[in-house]
N, C-alpha and C positions, 0 to 999 in steps of 0.2 A: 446526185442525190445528197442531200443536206443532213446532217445527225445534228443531231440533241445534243446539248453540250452534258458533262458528267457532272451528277451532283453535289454539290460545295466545288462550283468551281468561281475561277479566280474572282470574277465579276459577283458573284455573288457575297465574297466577304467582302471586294469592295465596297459596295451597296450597305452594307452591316456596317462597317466600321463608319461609312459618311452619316450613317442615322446614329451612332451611338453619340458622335464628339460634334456632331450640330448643335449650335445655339438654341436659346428656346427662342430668340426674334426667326429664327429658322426652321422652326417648328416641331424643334426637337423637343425632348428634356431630359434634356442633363443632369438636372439637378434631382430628380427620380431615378438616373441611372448609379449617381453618388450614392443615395440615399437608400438603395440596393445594391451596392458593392459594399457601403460599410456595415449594411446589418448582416449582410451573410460573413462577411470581415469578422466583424463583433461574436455569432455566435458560433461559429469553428472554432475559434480564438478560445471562447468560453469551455468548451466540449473538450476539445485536446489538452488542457488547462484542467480542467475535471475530471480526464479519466488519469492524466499522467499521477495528480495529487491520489487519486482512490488507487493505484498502482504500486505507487512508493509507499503510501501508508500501507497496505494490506501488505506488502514484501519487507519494509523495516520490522514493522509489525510480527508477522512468521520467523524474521530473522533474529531477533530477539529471543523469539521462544526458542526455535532451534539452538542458539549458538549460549545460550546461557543457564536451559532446562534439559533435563533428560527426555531421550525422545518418545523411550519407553522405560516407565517405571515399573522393576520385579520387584512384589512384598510376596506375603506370604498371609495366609487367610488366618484368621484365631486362634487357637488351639490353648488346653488346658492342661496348666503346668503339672508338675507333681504336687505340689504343694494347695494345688488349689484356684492359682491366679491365671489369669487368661494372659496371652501374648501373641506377639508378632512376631517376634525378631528370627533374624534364619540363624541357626547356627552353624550351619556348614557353609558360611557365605563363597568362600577358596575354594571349593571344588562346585559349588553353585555357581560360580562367577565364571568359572573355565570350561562350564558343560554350557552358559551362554555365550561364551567366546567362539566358539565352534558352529554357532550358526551362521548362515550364508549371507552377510548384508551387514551381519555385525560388526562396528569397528573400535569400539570400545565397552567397556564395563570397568566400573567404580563402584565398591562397596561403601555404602553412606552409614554415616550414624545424625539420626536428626532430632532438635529440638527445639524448643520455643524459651527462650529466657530474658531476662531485662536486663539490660547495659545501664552500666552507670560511668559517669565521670564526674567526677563534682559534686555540682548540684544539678547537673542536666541526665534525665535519663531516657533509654527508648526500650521498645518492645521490639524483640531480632527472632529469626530464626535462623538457630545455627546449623551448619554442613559442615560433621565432622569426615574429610576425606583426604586421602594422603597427597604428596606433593606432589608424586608424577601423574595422580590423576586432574589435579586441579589444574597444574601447565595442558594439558587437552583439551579443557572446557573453552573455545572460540573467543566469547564475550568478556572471559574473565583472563585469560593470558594475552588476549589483544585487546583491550577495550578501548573506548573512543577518549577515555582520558585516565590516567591511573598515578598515582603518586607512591612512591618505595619503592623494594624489591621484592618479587614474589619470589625468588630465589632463597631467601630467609624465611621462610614460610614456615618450616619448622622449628622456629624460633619465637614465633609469636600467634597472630592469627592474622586474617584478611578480610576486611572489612567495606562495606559500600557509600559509594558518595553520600549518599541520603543517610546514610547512618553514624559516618561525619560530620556531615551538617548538623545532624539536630544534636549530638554528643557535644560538637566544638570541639574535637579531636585532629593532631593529627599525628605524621608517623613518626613514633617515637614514644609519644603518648602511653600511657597504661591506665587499661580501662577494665572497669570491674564487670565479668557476669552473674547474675544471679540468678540459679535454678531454685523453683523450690522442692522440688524430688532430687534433696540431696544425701546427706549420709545417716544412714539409719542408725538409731539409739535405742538406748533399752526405751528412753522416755518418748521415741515415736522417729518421724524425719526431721531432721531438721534442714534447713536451706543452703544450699553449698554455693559457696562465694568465692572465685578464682579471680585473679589479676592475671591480662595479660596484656603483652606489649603488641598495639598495633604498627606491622610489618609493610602493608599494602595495603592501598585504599584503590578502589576499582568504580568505574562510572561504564555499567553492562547498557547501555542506554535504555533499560524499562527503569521507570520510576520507581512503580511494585519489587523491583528486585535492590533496585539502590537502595532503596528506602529501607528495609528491612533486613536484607543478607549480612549474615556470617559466616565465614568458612575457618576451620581449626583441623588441626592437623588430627589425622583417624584415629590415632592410637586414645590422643589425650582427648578426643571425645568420648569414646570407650569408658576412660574412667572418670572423667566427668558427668558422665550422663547414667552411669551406671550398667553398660551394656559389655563386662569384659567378656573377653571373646566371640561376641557376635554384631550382628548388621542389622540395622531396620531396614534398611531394602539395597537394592542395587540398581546404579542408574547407566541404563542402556542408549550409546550412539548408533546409528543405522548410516550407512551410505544414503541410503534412498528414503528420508524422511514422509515424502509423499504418500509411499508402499510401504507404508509402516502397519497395514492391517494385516497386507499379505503375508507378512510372518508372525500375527501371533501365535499360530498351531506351532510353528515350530520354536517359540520363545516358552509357553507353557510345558510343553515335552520335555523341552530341556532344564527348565524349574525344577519340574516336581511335581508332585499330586495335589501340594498345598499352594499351589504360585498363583497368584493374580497379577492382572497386568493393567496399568493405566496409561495410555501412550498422552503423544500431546494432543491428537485431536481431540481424544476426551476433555482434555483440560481447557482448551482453546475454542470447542469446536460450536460452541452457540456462539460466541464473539463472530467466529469468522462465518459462521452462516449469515448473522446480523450483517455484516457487510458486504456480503454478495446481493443480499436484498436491497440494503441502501444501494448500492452500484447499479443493481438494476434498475432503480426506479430513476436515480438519479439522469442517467440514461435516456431514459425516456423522456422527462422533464426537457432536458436538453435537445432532444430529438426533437420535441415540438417547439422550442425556442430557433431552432434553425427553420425548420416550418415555418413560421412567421415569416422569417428573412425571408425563405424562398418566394413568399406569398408579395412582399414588395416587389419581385421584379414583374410580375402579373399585372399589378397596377401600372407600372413604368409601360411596358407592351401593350397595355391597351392602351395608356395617351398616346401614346407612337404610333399607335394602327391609328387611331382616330385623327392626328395631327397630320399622316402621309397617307392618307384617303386617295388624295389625288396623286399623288408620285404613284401608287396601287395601280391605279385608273390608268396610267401613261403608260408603265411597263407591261400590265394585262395587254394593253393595244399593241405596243411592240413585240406582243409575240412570248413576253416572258410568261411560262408554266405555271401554275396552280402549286407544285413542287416547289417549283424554282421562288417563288414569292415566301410561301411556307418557311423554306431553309434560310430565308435573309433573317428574317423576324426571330428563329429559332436558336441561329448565331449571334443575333442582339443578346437576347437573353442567356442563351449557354455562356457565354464570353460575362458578362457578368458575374452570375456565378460561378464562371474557373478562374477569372481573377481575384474575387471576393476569396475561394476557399484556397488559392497562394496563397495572398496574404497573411490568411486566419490560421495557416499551418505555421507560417514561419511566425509568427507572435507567440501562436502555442508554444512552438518548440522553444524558442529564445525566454518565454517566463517560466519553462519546467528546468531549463538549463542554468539559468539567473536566478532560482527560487530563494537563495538561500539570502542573498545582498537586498533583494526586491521584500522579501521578510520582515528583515530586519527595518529598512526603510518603513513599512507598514508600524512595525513595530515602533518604531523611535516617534513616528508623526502622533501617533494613536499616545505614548505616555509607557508605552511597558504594558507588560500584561496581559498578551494579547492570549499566548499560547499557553496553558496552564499545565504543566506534565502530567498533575497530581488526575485530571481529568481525563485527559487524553495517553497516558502512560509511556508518551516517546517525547523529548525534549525540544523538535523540532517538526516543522513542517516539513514533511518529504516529498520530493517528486522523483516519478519513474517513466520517464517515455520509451514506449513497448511499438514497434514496428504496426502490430494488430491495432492497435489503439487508434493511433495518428490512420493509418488504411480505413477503416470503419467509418474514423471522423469524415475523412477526404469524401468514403463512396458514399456518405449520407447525404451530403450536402451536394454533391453533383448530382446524385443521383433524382434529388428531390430539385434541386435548378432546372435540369433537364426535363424532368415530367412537366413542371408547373410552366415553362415555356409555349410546350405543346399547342398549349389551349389558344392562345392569341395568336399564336401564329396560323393554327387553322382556320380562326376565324378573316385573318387578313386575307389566305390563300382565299377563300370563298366568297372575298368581295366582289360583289357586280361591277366590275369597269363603267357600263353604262351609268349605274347609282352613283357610283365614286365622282362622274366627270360630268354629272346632270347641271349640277348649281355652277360651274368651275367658268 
């Protein structure tokens, strides 16, 4: 008694592989099999390449905020002074800053004094916002004790102030330099305020890699903000680190409690959180864009499989007569095409991976061909193109592209399975 051989057996990839690397004088074509190996090549390549780019940006991006902003800002709501005048400021910031210490997730609190004043040097001047905060809270802040490039000592920090690339650059400062601030709520007179004007020696110069923040930042030590800015003995707010930035909602019931009855709270996703909705949208669409770009690819091996059915009519016709299955025919033509698209989405992985890994040489390349300019910070607010290759990423890409090679096969292969023998070997 004779059995069925088991499906995808060995004769049958033979059979697949002698149709793929046939000549077209053989009645193959190869050159639709090329021409479907590099477009699904092509846009894997493209997709793994676009999600890894929308990955790094969106985590530079966060990491930034995280490692250089507070993650949850405590102020405190208006209130009317004795005198008359409305304010913020807390005045019990030290025992307000220790009943936030004591919450569960917390791992820092820094009592701020902040303002907005104009730097001058020379004849160059800029618009800053300064962070007046002490020295051992400033060594905590991520971005600013480690940044991606920094010049001085922060160690001296109480000796002068700390200052941002971008606020060097447009100053033409650097450390060593004394540079002038100029608030105009400065010392009050019988004849009204007048504008207070301090010199101080830039100590450290920091590059937090946000544009927004180099460009602008000043940090001064807490005390001498206090009376610089007129705030002695208290704090305009205090800035909260969290372990778990993500679950950063889940504790604001217990960062209000521990406020006060006057505390508000502004964490970063308030601050952030239309930006980064805006690019989950663009990511999705983007996505999909791409989704159908590999669609296309998939749709060339479709056309490859129907000249192949049409050009092996007769080899159809021969093997039906020798006995081979409706199945067995089906699986040759469906191994044509799957093996296209599994070689195609190799390739198109290893090029992804190799241009998220090389982004930064392959960049600059772009950049040097192109004249400069390509990346602009002031726009984009990170100094560099990033890339991030995420395991989910590259998997998604891989099971899209098979998975739509594998469907779009289907079709031509059943149609060869369901050739008439007799039809195939009528004219032959």
């Amino acid at each position: 008694m004779s059995t069925s051989p088991p499906p995808f057996a060995a004769f049958e990839w033979m059979i697949a592989w002698r149709y793929l690397r046939a000549k077209r004088a053989e009645g193959g074509v190869s050159v639709m099999t090329w021409i479907s190996l590099v477009g699904i090549t092509l846009a894997v390549f493209a997709l793994i390449a676009t999600l890894a780019v929308r990955s790094g940006f969106r985590a530079e991006f966060v990491d930034t905020i995280l490692g250089a902003n507070a993650h949850v800002t405590v102020y405190q709501s208006v209130a009317v002074t004795e005198s008359g005048h409305t304010s913020r400021v807390i005045d019990d910031y030290a025992a307000m800053a220790d009943r936030v210490r004591e919450v569960p997730g917390v791992t820092r609190v820094a009592p701020l004094v902040k303002g907005q004043v104009m730097a001058n040097f020379r004849t160059q001047n800029a618009g800053v916002e300064v962070f007046g905060i002490s020295a051992e809270d400033l060594v905590t802040i991520p971005r600013i004790a480690a940044p991606e490039q920094s010049l001085g000592d922060i160690g001296r920090f109480d000796e002068g102030i700390a200052i941002g690339w971008g606020v060097a650059q447009q100053l033409n400062v650097a450390v060593g330099d004394r540079i002038k601030l100029i608030s105009p709520n400065g010392a009050k007179t019988p004849f009204g305020t007048s504008p207070r004007i301090n010199v101080y020696e830039v100590v450290y110069v920091f590059q937090a890699g946000r544009y927004d923040i180099d460009r602008t930042r000043v940090y001064m030590p807490f005390a001498e903000a206090q009376s610089y800015f007129n705030r002695e003995g208290v704090a305009d707010e205090l800035e909260v680190m969290v372990a778990e930035p993500d679950s950063v909602g889940d504790m604001t019931l217990q960062l209000l409690r521990a406020g006060g009855e006057r505390t508000l709270l502004w964490t970063w996703r308030d601050a952030s959180g239309a930006f980064l909705r805006a690019l989950e949208v663009e990511d999705n669409v983007m996505f999909v864009i791409l989704s159908i770009l590999v669609l296309i690819a998939a749709m060339n091996i479709i056309s490859g499989l129907i000249m192949l059915v049409k050009n092996k009519g007769r080899d159809i016709g021969i093997l039906r007569t020798m006995g081979l299955t409706e199945g067995a025919v089906m699986r040759v033509f469906f191994i044509c095409g799957a093996a296209v698209g599994t070689v195609g989405t190799i390739v198109g992985v290893i090029l992804g991976c190799l241009f998220a890994i090389y982004i930064d040489p392959i960049f600059s390349l772009v950049n040097y061909v192109s004249g400069g300019g390509v990346w602009d910070p002031s726009i984009r607010g990170i100094y560099a193109l990033p890339a991030k290759l995420e395991m989910a990423d590259v998997m998604s890409a891989v099971g899209l592209s098979l998975g739509l090679s594998f469907v779009v096969t289907i079709f031509p292969a059943r149609r060869a399975a369901r050739m008439n023998p007799v039809e195939a070997l009528r004219y032959e």
